[in-house]
N, C-alpha and C positions, 0 to 999 in steps of 0.2 A: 592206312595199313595197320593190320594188327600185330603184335607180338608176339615173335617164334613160328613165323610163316612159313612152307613148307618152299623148297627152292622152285618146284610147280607151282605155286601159288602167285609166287614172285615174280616169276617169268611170266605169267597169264596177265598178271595187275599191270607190269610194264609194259606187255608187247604193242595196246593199244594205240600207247603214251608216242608223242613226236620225240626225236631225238634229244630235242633241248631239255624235256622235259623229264626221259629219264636222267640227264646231267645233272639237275638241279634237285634229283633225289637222292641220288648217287653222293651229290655236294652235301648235301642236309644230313643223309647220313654217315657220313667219313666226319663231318664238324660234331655230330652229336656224340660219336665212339670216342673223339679227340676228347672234346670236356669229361666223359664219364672216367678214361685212363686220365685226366691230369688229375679230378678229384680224387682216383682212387690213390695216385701217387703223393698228393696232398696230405690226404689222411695219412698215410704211410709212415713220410718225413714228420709230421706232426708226433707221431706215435713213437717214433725213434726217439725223437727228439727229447719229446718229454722222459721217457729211462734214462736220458743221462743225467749223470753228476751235475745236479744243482750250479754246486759251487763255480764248475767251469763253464759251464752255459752261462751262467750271470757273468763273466767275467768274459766271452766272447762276443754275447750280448750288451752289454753295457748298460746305455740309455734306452733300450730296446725292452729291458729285463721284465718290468710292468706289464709292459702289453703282452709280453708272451705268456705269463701266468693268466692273463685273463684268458687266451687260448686255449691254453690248456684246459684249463676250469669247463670252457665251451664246450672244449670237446669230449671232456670226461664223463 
């Protein structure tokens, strides 16, 4: 399937298809949209994250505080 398919296109591509097999498209694409919304949420948290106060992040962080600078740095 290509990208940004027209909803004719979609309906022509599946009607073919036996019913398992629109399921298992249907499944691949409802898992795929799930991972692009948790990344986009990821990044999100990450980017909030990093505007806050230093001071009180390392102090709710703790032992964590290291690895989250290197995060950051990642993501910047």
């Amino acid at each position: 399937m290509e990208k940004n398919m027209a909803v004719a296109k979609i309906r022509k591509f599946l009607s073919p298809k036996r019913n398992i097999d629109s399921l298992r498209i249907y499944y691949c694409y409802q898992i795929g949209s799930t991972f692009v919304s948790l990344g986009l949420m990821e990044t999100t948290i990450i980017h909030a994250m990093a505007m806050c106060d230093r001071i009180k992040l390392s102090n709710a962080l703790q032992d964590d505080a290291p690895v989250w600078e290197r995060i950051v740095e990642r993501h910047s």
